[in-house]
N, C-alpha and C positions, 0 to 999 in steps of 0.2 A: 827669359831663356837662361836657362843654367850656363854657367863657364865652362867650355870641353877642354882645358886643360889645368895642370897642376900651378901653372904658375899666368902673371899679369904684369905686364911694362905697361906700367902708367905715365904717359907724359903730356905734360901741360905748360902751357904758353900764355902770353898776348901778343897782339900783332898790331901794331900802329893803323889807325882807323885807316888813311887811304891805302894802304897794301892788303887789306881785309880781304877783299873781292879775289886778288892774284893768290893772297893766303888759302884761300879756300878750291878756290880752279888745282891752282895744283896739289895741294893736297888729296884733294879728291883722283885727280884723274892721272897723276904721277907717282905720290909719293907712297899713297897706300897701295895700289895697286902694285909697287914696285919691292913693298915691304914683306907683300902678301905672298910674293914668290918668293920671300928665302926659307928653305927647308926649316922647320921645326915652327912657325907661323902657321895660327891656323887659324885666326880670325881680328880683323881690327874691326872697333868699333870706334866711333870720333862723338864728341859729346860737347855739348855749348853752353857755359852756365846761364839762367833761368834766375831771375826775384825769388825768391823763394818768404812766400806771406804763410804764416802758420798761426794756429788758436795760442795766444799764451794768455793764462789766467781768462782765458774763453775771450779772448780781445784778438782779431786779425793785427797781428806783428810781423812788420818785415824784420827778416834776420839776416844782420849784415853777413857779406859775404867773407870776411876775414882777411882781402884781400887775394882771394882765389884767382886764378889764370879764369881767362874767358873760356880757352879750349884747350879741351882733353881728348889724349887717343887712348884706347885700353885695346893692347894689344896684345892677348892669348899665344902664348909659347908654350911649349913643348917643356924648355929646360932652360936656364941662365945660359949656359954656352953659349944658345943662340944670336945673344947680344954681341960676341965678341967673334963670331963665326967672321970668314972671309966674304961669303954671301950678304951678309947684314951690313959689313962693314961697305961694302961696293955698292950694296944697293944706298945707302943714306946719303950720299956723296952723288947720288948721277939724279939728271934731270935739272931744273931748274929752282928747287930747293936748296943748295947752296949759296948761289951769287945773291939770287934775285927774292928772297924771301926769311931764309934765315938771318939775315943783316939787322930784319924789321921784328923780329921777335922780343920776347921780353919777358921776366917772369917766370924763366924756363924751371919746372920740376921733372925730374925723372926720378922715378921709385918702382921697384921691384915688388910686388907683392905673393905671397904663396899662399896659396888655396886651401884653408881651415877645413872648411866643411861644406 
């Protein structure tokens, strides 16, 4: 599916193996849904990195991961504002994504990306 807008908040993580589970619950069922209501959001999507085995020199090669976060969210905005909006900023802070889960992250990348083509 194409990207319906101009710009992408990419943010990626790891999460301590036994908070995986709590990592995931609310994420899912708090923190996107809560990200997904601030005006200029128009779509998250959550991503988990995968082995990634490829042909080199026609030989199955694993290529290592660089150190990549386990999980990524790419999050479809409207415009950068959005990051710094009153709505974004209240929505990151509520639920139990503060106390109980960001403590346990790790690896943390946030990057802004704009829509080439």
């Amino acid at each position: 599916m194409p990207i319906a807008t101009q710009y992408v908040y990419i943010v990626s993580m790891d999460v301590q193996p036994d908070k995986e589970a709590l990592f995931n619950e609310v994420y899912d069922t708090e923190h996107v849904p809560l990200l997904s209501k601030v005006p200029g959001v128009v779509k998250v999507t959550r991503l988990e990195l995968q082995p990634l085995i490829r042909a080199v020199d026609g030989k199955p090669t694993e290529v290592p991961s660089g150190g990549a976060a386990k999980f990524t969210a790419f999050y479809e905005i409207e415009d950068p504002s959005v990051l710094v909006s009153r709505e974004w900023t209240d929505a990151v802070d509520q639920g139990r994504w503060p106390d109980m889960v960001r403590p346990y992250t790790s690896n943390r990348q946030h990057l802004l990306r704009k829509v080439i083509g």
